[in-house]
KOLLO-319762 format. One record per residue: residue number from 0; residue in one letter; x, y, z of N, C-alpha, C in turn. Coordinates in nm, 2 decimals, always signed. Layout:
KOLLO-319762
+-----+---+--------+--------+--------+--------+--------+--------+--------+--------+--------+
!   k ! r !   n.c1 !   n.c2 !   n.c3 !  ca.c1 !  ca.c2 !  ca.c3 !   c.c1 !   c.c2 !   c.c3 !
+-----+---+--------+--------+--------+--------+--------+--------+--------+--------+--------+
! NUM ! A !      X !      Y !      Z !      X !      Y !      Z !      X !      Y !      Z !
...
+-----+---+--------+--------+--------+--------+--------+--------+--------+--------+--------+
END
This chain:
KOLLO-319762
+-----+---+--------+--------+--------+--------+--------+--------+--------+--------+--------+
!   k ! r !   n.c1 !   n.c2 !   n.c3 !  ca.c1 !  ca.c2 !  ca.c3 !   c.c1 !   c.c2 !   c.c3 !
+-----+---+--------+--------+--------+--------+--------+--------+--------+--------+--------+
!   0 ! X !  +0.08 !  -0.12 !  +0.00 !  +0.00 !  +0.00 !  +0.00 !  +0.09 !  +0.12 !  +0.00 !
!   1 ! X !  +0.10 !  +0.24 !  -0.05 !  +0.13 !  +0.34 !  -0.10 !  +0.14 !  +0.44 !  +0.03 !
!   2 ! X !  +0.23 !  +0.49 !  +0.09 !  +0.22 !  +0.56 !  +0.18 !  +0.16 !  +0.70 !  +0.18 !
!   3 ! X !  +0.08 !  +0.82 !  +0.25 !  +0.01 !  +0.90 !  +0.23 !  +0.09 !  +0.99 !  +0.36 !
!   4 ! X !  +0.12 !  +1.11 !  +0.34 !  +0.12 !  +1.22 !  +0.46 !  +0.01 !  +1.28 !  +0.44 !
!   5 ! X !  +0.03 !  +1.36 !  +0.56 !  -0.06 !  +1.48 !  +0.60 !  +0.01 !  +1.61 !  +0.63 !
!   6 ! X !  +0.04 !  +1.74 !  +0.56 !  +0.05 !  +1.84 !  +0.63 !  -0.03 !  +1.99 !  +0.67 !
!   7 ! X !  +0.01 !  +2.03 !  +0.77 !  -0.04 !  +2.11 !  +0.86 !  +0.01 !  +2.24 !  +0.84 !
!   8 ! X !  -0.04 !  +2.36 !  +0.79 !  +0.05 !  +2.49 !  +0.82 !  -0.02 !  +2.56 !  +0.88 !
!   9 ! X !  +0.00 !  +2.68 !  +0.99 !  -0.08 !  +2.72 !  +1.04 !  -0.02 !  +2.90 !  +1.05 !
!  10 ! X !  -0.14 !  +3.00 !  +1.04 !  -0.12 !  +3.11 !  +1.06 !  -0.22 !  +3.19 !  +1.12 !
!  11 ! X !  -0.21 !  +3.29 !  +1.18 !  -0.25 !  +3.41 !  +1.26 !  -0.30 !  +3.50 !  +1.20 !
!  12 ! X !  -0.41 !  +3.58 !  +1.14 !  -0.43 !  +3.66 !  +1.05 !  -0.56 !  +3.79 !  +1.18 !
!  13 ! X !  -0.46 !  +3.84 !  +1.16 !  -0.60 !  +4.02 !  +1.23 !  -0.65 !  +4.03 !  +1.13 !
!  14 ! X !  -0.78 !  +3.96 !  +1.16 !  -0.90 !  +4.03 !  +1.11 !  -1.00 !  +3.97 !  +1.14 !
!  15 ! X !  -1.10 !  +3.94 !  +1.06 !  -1.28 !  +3.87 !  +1.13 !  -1.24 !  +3.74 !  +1.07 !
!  16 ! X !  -1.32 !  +3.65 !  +1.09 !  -1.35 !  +3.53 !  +1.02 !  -1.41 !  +3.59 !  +0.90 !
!  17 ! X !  -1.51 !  +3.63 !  +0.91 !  -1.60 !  +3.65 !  +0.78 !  -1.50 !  +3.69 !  +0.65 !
!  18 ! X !  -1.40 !  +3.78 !  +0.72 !  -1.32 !  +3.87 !  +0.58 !  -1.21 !  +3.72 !  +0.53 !
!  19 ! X !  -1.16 !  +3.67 !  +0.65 !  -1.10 !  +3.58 !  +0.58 !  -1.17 !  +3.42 !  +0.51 !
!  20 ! X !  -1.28 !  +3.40 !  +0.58 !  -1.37 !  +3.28 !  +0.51 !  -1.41 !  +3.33 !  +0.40 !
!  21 ! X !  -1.42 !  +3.48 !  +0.37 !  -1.43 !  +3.51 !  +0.21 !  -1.34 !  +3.51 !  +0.07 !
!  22 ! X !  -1.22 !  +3.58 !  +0.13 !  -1.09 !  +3.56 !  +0.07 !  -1.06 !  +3.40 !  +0.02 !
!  23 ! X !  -1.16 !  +3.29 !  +0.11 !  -1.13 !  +3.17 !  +0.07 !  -1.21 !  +3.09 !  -0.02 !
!  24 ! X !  -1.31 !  +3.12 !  +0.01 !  -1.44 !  +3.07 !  -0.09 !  -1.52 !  +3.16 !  -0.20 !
!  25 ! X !  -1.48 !  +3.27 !  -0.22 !  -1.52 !  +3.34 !  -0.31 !  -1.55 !  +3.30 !  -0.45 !
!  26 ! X !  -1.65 !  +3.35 !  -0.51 !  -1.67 !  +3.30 !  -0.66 !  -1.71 !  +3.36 !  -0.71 !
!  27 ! X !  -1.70 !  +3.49 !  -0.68 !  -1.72 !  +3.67 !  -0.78 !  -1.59 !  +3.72 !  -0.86 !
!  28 ! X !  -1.48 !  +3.65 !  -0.82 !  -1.37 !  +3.70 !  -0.90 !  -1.25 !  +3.60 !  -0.84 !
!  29 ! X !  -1.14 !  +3.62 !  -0.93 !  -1.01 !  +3.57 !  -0.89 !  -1.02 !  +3.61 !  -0.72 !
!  30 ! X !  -0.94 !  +3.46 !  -0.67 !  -0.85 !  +3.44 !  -0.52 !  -0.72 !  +3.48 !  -0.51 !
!  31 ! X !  -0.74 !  +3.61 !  -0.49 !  -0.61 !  +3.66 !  -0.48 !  -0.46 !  +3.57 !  -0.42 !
!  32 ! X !  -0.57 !  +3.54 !  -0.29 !  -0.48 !  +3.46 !  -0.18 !  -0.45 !  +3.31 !  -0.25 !
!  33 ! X !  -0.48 !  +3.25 !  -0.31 !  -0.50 !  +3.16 !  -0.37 !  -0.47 !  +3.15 !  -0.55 !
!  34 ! X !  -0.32 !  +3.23 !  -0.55 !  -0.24 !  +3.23 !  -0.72 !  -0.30 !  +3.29 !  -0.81 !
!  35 ! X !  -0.44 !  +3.37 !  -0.74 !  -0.50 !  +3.43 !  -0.82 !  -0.61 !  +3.35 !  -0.91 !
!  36 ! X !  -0.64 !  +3.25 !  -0.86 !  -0.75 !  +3.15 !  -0.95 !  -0.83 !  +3.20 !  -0.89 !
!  37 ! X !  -0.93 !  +3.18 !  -0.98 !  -1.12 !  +3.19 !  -1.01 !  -1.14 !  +3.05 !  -0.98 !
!  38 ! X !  -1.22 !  +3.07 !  -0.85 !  -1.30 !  +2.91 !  -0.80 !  -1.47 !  +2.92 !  -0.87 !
!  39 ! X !  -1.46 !  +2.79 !  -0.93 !  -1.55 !  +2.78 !  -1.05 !  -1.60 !  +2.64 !  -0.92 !
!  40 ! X !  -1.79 !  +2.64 !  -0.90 !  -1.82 !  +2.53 !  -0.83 !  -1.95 !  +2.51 !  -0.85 !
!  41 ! X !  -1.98 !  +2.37 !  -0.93 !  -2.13 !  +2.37 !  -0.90 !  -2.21 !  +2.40 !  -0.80 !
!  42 ! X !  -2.18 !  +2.37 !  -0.70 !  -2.21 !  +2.46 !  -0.56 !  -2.13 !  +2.40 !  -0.46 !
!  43 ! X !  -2.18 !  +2.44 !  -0.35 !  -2.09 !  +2.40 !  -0.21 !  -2.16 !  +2.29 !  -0.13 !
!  44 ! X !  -2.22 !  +2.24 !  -0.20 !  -2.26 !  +2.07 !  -0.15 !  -2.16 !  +1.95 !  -0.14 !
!  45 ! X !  -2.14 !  +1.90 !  -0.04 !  -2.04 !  +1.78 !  -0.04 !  -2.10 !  +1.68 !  -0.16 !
!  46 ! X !  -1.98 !  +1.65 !  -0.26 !  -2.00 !  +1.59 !  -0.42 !  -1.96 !  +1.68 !  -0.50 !
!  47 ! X !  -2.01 !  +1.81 !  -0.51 !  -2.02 !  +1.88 !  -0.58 !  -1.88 !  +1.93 !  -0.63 !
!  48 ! X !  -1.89 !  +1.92 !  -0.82 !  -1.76 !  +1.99 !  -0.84 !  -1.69 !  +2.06 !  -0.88 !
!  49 ! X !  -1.55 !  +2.08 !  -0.81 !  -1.47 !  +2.26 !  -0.84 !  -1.39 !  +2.25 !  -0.93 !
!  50 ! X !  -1.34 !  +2.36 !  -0.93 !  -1.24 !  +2.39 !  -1.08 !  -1.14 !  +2.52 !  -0.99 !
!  51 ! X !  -1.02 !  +2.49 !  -0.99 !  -0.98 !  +2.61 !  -0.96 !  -0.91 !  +2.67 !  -1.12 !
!  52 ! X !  -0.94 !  +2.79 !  -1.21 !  -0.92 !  +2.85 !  -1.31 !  -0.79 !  +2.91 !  -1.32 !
!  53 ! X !  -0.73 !  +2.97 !  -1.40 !  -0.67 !  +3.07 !  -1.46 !  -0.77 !  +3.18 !  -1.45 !
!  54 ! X !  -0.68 !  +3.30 !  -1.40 !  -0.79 !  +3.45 !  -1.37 !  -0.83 !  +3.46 !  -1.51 !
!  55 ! X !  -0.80 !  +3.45 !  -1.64 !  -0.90 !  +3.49 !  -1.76 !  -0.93 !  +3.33 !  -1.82 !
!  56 ! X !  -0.98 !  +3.26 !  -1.73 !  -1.05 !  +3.09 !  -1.76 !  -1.04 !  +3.07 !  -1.88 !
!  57 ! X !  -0.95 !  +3.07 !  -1.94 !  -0.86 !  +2.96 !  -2.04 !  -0.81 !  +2.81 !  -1.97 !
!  58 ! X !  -0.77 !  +2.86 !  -1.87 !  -0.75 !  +2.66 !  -1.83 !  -0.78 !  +2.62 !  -1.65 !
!  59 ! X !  -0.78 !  +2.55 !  -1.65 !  -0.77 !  +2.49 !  -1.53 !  -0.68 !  +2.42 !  -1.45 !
!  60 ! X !  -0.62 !  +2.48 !  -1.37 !  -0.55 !  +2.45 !  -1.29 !  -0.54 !  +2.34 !  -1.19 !
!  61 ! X !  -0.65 !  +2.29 !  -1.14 !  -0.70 !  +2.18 !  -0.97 !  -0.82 !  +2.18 !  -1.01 !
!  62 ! X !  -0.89 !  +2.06 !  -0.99 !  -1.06 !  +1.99 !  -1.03 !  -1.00 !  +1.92 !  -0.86 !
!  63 ! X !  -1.14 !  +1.89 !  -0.84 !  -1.18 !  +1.79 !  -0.70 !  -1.32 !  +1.83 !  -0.69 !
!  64 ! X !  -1.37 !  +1.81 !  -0.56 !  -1.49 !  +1.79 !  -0.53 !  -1.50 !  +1.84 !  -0.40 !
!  65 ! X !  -1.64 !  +1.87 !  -0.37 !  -1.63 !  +1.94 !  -0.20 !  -1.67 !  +1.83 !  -0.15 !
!  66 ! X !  -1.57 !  +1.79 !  +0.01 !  -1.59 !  +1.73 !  +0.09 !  -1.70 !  +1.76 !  +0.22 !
!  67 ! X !  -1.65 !  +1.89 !  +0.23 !  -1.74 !  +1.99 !  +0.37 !  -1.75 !  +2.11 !  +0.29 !
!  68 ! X !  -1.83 !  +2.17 !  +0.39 !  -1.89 !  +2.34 !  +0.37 !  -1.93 !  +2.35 !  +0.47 !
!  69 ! X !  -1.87 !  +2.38 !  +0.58 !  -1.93 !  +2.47 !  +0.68 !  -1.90 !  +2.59 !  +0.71 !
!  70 ! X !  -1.97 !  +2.70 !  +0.71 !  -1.91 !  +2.85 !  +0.72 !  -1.94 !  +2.88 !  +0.85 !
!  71 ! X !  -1.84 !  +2.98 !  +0.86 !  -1.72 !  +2.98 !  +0.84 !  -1.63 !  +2.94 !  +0.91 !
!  72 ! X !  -1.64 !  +2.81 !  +0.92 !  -1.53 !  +2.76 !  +1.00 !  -1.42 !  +2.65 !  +0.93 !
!  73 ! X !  -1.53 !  +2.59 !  +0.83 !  -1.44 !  +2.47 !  +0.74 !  -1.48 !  +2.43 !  +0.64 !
!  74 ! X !  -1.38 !  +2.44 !  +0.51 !  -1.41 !  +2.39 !  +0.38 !  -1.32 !  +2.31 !  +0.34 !
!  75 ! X !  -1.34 !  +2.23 !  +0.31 !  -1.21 !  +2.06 !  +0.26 !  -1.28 !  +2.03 !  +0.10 !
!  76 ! X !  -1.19 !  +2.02 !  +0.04 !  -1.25 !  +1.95 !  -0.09 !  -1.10 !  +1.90 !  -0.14 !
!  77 ! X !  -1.16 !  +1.76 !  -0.23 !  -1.02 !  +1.67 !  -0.28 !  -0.94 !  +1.83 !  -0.39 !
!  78 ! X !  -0.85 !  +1.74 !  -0.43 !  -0.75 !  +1.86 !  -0.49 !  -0.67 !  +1.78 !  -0.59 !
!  79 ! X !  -0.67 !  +1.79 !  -0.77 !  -0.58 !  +1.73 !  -0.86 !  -0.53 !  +1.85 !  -0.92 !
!  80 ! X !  -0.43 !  +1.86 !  -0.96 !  -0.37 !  +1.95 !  -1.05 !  -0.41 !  +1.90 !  -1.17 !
!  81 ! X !  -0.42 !  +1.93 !  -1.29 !  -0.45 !  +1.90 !  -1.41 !  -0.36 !  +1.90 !  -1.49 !
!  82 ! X !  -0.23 !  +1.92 !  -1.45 !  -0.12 !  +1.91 !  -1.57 !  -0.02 !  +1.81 !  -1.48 !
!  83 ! X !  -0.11 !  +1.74 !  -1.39 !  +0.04 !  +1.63 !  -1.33 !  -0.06 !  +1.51 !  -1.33 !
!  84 ! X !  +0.00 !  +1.35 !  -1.34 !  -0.14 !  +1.24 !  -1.32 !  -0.11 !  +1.18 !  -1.14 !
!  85 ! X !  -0.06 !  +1.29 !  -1.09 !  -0.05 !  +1.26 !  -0.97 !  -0.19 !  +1.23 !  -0.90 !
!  86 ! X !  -0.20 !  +1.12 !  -0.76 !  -0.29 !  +1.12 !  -0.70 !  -0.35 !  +1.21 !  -0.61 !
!  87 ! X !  -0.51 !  +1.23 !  -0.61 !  -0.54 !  +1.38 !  -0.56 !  -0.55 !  +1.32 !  -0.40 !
!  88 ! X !  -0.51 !  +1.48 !  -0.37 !  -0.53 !  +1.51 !  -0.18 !  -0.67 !  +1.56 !  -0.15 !
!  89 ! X !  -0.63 !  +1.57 !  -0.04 !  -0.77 !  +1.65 !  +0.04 !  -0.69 !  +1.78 !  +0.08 !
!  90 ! X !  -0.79 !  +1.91 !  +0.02 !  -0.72 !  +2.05 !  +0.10 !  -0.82 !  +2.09 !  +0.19 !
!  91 ! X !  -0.82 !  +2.12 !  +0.30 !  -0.86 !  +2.14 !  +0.44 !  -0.88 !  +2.28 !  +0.49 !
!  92 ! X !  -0.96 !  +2.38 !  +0.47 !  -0.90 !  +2.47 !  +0.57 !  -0.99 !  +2.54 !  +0.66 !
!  93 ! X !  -0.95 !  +2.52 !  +0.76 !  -0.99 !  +2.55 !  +0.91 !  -0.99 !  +2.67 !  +0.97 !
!  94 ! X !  -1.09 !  +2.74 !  +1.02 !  -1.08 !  +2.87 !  +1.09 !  -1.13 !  +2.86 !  +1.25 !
!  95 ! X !  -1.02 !  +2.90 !  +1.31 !  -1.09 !  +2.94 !  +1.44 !  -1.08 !  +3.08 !  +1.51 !
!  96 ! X !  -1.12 !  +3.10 !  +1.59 !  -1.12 !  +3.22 !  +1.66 !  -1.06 !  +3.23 !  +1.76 !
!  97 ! X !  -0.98 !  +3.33 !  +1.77 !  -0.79 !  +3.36 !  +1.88 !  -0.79 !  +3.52 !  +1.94 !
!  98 ! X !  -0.77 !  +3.54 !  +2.01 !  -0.79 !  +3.63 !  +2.07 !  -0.67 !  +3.77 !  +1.97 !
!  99 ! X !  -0.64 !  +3.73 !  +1.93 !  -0.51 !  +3.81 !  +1.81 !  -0.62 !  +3.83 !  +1.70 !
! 100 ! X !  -0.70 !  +3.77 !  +1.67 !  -0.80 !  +3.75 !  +1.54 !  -0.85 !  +3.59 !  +1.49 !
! 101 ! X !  -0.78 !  +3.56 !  +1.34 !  -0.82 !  +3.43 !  +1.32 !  -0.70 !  +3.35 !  +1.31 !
! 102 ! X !  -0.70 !  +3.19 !  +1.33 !  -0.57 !  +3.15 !  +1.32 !  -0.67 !  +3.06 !  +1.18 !
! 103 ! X !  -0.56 !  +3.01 !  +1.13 !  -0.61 !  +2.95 !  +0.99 !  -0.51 !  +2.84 !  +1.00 !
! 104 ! X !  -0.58 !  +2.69 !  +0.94 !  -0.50 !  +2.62 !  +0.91 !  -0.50 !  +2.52 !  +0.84 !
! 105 ! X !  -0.44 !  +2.54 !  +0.69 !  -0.40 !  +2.51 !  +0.55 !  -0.35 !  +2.30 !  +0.61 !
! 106 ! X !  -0.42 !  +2.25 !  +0.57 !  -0.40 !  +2.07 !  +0.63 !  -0.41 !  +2.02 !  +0.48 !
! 107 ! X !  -0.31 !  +1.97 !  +0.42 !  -0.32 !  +1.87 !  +0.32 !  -0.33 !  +1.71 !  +0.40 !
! 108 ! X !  -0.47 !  +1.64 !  +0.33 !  -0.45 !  +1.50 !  +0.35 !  -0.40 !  +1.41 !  +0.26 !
! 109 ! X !  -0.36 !  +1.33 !  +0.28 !  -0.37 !  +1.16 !  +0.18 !  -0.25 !  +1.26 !  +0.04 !
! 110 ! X !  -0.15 !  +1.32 !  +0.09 !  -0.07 !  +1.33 !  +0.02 !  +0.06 !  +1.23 !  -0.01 !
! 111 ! X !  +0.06 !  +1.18 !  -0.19 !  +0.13 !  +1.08 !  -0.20 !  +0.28 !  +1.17 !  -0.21 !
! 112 ! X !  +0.40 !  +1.14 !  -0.10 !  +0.50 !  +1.16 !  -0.09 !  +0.61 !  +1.16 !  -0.18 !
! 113 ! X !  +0.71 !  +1.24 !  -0.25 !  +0.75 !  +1.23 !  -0.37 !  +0.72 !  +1.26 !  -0.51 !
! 114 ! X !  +0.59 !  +1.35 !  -0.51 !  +0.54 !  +1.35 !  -0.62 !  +0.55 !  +1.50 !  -0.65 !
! 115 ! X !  +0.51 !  +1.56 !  -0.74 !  +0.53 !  +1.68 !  -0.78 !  +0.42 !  +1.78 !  -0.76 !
! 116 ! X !  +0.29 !  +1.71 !  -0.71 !  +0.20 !  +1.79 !  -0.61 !  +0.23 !  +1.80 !  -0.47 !
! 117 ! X !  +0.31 !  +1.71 !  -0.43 !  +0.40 !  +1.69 !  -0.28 !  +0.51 !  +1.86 !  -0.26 !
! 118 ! X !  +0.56 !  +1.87 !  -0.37 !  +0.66 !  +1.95 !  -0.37 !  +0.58 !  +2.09 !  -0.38 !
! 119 ! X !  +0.48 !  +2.11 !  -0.48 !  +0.40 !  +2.21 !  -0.48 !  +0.33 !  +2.24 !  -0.37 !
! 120 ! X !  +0.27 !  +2.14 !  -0.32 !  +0.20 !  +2.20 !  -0.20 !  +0.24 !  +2.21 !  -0.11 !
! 121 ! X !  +0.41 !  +2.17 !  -0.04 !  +0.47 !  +2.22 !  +0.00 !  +0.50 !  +2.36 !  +0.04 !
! 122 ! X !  +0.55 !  +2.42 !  -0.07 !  +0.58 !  +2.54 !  -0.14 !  +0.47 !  +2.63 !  -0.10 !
! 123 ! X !  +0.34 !  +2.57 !  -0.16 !  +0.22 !  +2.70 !  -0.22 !  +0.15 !  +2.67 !  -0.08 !
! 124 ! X !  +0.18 !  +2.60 !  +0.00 !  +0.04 !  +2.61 !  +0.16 !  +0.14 !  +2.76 !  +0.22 !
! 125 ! X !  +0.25 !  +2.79 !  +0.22 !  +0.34 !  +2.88 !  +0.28 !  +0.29 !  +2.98 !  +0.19 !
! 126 ! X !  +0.32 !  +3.02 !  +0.08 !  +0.26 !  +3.11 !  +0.03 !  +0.12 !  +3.15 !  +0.04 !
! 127 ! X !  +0.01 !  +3.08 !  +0.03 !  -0.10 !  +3.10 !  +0.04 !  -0.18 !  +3.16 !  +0.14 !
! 128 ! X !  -0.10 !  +3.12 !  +0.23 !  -0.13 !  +3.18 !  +0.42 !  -0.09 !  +3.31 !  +0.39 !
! 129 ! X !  +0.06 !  +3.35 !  +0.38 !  +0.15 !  +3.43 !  +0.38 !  -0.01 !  +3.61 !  +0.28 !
! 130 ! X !  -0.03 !  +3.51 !  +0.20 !  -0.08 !  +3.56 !  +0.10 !  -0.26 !  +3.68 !  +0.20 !
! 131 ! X !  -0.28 !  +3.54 !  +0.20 !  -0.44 !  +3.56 !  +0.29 !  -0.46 !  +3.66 !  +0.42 !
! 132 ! X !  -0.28 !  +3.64 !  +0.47 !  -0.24 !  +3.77 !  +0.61 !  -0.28 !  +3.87 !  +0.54 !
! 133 ! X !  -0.19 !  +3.89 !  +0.45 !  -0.16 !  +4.03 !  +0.36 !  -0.30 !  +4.09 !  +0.32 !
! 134 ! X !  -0.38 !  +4.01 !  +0.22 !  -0.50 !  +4.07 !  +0.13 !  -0.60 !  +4.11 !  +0.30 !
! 135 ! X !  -0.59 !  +4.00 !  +0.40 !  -0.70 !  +4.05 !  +0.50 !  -0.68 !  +4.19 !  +0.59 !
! 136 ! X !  -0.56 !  +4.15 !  +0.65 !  -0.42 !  +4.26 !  +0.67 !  -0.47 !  +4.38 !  +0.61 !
! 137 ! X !  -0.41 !  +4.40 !  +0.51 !  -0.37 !  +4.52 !  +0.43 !  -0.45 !  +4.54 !  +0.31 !
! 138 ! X !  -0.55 !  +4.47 !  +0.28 !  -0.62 !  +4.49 !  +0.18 !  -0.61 !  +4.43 !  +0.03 !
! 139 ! X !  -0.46 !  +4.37 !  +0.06 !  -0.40 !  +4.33 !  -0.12 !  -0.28 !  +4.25 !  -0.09 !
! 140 ! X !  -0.22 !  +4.22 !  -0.19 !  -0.12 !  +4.09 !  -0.18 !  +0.00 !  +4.19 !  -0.16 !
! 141 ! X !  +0.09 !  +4.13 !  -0.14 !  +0.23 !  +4.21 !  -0.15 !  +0.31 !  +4.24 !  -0.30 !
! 142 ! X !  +0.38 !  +4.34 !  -0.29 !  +0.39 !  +4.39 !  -0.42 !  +0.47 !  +4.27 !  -0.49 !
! 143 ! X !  +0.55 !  +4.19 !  -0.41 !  +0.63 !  +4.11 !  -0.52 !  +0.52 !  +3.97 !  -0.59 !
! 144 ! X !  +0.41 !  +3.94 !  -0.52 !  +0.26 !  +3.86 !  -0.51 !  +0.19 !  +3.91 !  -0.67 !
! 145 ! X !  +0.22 !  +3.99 !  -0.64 !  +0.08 !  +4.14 !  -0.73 !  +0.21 !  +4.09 !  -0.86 !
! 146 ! X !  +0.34 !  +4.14 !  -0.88 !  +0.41 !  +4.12 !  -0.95 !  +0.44 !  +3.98 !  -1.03 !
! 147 ! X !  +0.41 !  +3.87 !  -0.97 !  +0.42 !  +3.74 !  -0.99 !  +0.26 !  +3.70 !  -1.07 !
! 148 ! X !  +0.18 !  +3.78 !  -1.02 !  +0.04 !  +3.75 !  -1.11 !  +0.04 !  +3.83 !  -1.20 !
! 149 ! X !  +0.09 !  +3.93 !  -1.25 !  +0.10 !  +4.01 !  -1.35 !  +0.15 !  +3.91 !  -1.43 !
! 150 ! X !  +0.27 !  +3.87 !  -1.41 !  +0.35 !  +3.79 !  -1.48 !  +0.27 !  +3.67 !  -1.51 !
! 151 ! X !  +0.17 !  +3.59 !  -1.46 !  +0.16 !  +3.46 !  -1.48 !  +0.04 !  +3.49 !  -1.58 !
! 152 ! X !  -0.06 !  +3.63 !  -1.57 !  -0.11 !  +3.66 !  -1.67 !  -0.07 !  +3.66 !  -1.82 !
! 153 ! X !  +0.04 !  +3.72 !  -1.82 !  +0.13 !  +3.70 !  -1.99 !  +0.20 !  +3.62 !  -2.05 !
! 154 ! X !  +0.17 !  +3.49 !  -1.93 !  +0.28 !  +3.39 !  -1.96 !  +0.18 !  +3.24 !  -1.96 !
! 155 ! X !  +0.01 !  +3.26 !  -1.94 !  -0.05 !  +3.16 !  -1.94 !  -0.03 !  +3.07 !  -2.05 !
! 156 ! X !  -0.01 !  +3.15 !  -2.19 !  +0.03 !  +3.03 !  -2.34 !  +0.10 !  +2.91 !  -2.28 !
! 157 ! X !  +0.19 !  +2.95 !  -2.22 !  +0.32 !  +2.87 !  -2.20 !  +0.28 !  +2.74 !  -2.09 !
! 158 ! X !  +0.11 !  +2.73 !  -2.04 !  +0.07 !  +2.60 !  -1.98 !  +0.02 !  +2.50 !  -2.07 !
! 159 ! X !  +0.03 !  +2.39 !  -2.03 !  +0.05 !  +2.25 !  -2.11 !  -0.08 !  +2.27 !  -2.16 !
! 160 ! X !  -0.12 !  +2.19 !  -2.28 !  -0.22 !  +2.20 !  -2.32 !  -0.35 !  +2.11 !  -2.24 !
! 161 ! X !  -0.31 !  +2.00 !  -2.20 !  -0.36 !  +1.97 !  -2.15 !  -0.49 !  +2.02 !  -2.02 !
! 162 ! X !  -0.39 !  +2.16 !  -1.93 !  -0.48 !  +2.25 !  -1.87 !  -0.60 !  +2.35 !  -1.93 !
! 163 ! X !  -0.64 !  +2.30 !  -2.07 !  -0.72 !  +2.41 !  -2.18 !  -0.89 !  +2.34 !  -2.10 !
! 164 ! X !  -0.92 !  +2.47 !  -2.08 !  -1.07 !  +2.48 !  -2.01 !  -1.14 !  +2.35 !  -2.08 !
! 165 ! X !  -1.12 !  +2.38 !  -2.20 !  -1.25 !  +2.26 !  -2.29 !  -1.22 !  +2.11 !  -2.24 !
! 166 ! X !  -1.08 !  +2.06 !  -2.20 !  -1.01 !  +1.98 !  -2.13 !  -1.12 !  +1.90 !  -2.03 !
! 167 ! X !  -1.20 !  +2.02 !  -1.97 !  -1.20 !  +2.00 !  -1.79 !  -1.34 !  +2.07 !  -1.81 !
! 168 ! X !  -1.46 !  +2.02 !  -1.84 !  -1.59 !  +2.06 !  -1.84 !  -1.68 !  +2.06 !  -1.67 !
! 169 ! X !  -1.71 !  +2.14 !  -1.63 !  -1.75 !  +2.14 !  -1.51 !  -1.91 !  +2.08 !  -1.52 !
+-----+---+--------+--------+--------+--------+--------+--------+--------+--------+--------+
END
């Protein structure tokens, strides 16, 4: 049997739950906090399935399904990248209430170890926190954040084809 981790990142964010359970589930526009994808969801029913986009939805980035929906305290739904055949995780995230504001905590499950969503999600649970302080924080991502999405805007061509919206029909 295939071995699975789990990891845990956890951060401290001043501000309400509300502002940051929004920053996380939003579906009116690009997730800032979240590489700038457009969360595309037939609804928020456990089954039900997501799409995390490219901010001008040309492709898709992560498909899964929602596991939970409870606001605002917890939303989990599985997690595939679409340009790797890696096996999908569960992304987790948890809010509670701390006398500093909200503490938030980014829990990857049933991650297969060594794989190239392993190393990503590594990477991007740090970022993404880092991210979500800032936009709740201060209103917006940090300038080198803001700079990296500018960038990823003029450089979308250059994703495999395989990530092409028509690909990945919701």
């Amino acid at each position: 049997m295939e071995e699975r981790t789990r990891r845990v990142s956890r951060i401290v964010i001043r501000g309400s739950m509300e502002a940051v359970w929004r920053e996380l589930t939003k579906d009116d526009e690009p997730q800032a906090a979240i590489f700038n994808a457009w969360l595309h969801a037939q609804s928020f029913a456990p089954g039900s399935a997501l799409q995390m986009r490219t901010a001008d939805g040309r492709n898709v980035l992560v498909i899964g399904r929602v596991v939970e929906f409870s606001p605002p305290r917890r939303f989990a739904h599985t997690f595939r990248f679409t340009q790797y055949d890696d096996p999908e995780c569960t992304v987790v995230y948890e809010l509670k209430a701390v006398p500093e504001g909200v503490e938030v905590s980014l829990i990857i499950e049933n991650l297969a170890p060594g794989t190239r969503t392993a190393k990503d999600m590594t990477s991007g649970s740090r970022s993404i926190l880092a991210t979500l302080r800032s936009i709740v924080e201060s209103g917006r991502p940090r300038l080198k954040t803001r700079i990296m999405y500018w960038l990823f805007g003029k450089i979308g061509f250059l994703l495999p084809a395989r990530t092409r919206a028509e690909r990945w029909p919701l």
